[in-house]
ChimeraX commands (.cxc) that place a marker at each C-alpha (Angstrom):
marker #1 position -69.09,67.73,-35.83 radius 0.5
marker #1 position -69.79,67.22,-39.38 radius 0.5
marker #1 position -69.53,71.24,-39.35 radius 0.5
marker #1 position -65.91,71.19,-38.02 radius 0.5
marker #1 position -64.61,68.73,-39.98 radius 0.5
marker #1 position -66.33,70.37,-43.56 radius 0.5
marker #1 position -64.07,73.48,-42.18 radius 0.5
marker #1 position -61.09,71.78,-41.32 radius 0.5
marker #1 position -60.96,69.81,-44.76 radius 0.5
marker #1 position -61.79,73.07,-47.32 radius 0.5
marker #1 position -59.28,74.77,-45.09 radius 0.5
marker #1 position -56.58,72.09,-45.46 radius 0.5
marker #1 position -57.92,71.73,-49.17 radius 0.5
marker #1 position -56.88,75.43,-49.50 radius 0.5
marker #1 position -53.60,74.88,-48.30 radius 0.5
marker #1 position -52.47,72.11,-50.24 radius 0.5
marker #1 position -53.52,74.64,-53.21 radius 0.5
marker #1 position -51.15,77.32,-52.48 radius 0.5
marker #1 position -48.15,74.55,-51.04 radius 0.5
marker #1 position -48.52,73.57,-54.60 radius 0.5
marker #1 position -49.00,76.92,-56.49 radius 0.5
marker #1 position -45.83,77.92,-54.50 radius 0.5
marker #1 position -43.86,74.76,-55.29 radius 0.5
marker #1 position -44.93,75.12,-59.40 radius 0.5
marker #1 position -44.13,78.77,-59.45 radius 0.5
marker #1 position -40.39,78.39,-57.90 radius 0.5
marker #1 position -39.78,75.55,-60.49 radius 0.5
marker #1 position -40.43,77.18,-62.81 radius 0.5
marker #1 position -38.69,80.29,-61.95 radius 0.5
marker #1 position -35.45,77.80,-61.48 radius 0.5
marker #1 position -36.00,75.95,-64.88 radius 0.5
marker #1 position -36.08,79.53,-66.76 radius 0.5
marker #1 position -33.31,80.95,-64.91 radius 0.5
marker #1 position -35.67,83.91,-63.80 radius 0.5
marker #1 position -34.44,84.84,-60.71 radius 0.5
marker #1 position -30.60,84.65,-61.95 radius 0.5
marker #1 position -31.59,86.80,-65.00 radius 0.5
marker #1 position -33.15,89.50,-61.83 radius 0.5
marker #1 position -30.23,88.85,-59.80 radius 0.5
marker #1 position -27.55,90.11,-62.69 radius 0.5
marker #1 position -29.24,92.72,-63.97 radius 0.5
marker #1 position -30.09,93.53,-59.87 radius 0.5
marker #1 position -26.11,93.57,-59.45 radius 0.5
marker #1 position -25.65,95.66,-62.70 radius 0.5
marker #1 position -26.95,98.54,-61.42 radius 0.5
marker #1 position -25.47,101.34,-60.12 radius 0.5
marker #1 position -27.29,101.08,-56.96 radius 0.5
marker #1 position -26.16,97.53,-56.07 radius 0.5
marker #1 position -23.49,97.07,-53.43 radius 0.5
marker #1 position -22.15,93.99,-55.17 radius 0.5
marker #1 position -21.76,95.81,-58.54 radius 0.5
marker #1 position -18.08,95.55,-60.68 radius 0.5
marker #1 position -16.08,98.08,-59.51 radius 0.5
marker #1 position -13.66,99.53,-61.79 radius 0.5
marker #1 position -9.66,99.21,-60.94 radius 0.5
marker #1 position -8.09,101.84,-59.65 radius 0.5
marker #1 position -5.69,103.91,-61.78 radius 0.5
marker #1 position -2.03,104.14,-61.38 radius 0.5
marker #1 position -2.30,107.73,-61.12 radius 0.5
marker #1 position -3.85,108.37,-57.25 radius 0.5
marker #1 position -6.05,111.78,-57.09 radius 0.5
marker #1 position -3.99,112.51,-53.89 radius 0.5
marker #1 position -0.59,112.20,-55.47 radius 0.5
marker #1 position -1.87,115.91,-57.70 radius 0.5
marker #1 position -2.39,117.84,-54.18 radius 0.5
marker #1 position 0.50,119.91,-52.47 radius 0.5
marker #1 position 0.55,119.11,-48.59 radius 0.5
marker #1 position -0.79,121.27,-46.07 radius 0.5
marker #1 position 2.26,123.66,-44.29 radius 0.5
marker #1 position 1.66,124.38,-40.86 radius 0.5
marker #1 position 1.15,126.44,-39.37 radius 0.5
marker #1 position -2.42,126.66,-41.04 radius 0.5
marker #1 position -5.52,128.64,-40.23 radius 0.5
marker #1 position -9.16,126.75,-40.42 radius 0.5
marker #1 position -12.51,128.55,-40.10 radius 0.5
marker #1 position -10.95,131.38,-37.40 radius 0.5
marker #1 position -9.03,128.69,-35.65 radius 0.5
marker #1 position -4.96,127.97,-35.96 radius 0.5
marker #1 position -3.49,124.73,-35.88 radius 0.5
marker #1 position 0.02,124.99,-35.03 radius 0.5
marker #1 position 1.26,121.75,-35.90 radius 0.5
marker #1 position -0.03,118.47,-37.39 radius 0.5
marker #1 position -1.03,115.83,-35.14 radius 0.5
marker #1 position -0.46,113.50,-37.18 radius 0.5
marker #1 position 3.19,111.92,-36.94 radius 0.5
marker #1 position 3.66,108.19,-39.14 radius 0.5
marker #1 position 4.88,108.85,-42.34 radius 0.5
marker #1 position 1.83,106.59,-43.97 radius 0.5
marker #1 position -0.80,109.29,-42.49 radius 0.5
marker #1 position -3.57,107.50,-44.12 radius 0.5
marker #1 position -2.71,103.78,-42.37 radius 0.5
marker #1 position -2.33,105.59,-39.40 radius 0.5
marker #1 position -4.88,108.77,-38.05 radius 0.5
marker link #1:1,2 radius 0.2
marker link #1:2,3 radius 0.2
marker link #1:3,4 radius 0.2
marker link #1:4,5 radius 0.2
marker link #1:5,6 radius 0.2
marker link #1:6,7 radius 0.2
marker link #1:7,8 radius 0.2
marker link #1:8,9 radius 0.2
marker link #1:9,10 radius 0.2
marker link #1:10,11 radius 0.2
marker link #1:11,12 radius 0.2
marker link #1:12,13 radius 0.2
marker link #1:13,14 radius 0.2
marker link #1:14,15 radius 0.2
marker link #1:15,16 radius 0.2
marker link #1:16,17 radius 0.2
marker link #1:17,18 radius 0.2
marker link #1:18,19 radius 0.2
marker link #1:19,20 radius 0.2
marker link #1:20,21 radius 0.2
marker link #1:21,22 radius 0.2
marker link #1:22,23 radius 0.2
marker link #1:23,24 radius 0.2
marker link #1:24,25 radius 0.2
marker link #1:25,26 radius 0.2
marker link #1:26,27 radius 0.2
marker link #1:27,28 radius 0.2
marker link #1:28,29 radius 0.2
marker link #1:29,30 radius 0.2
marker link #1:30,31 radius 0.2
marker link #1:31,32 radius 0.2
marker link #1:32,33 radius 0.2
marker link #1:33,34 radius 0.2
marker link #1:34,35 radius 0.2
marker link #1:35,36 radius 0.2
marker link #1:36,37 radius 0.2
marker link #1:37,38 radius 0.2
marker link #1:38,39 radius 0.2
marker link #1:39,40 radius 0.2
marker link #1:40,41 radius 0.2
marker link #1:41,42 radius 0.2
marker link #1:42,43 radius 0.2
marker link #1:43,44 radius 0.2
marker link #1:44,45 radius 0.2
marker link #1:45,46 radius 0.2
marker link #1:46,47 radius 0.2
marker link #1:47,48 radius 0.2
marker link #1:48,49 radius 0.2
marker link #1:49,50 radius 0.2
marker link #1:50,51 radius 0.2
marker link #1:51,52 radius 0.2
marker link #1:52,53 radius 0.2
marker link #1:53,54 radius 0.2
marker link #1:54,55 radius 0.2
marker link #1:55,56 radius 0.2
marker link #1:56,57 radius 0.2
marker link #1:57,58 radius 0.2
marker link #1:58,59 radius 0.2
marker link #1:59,60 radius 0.2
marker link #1:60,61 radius 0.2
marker link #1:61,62 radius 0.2
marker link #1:62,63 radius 0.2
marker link #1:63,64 radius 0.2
marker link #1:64,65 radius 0.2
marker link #1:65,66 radius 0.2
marker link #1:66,67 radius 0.2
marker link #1:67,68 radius 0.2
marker link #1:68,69 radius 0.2
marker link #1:69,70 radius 0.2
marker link #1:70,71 radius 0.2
marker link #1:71,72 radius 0.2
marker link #1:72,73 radius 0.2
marker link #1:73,74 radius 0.2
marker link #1:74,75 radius 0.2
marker link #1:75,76 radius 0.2
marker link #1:76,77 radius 0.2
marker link #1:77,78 radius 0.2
marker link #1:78,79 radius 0.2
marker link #1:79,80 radius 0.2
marker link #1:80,81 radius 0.2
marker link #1:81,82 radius 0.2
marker link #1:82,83 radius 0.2
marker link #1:83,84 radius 0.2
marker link #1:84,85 radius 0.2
marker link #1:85,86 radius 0.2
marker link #1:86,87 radius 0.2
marker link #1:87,88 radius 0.2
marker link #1:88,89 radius 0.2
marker link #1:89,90 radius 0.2
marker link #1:90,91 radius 0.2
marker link #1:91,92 radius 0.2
marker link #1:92,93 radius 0.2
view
């Protein structure tokens, strides 16, 4: 019994070591601002889904392309006519 209870109070010594090793190491991550430091540089990057994305310009990319006539010819295939019929072709497929 003596055994057991040696056991039970290194392991439960143990573990009050690393509750407090954890608790000491995230305050002082929090104090220093670490983890904000990590997570702005983090969202800096260009491989961040949260990074600053630029505004669009007033010039779209699509506005410089002439529009397909139909009937048109793709890889062998014709496409008589477009089957596409809103005017806002984008909003609506």
């Amino acid at each position: 019994m003596d055994v057991l209870l040696t056991v039970i109070g290194i392991l439960g010594l143990g573990a009050f070591l690393i509750a407090t090793w954890v608790f000491v190491s995230a305050a002082k991550r929090y104090i220093t601002g670490e983890d904000l430091r990590e997570e702005m540089e983090a969202m800096e990057s260009d491989l961040s889904p949260y990074r600053h994305w630029k505004d669009r310009s007033g010039t779209d990319r699509r506005n410089n392309h002439h529009s397909n006539v139909f009937p048109l010819t793709l890889d062998g295939i014709v496409i008589e006519q477009d089957r596409r019929r809103h005017h806002d072709r984008r909003r609506v497929a």
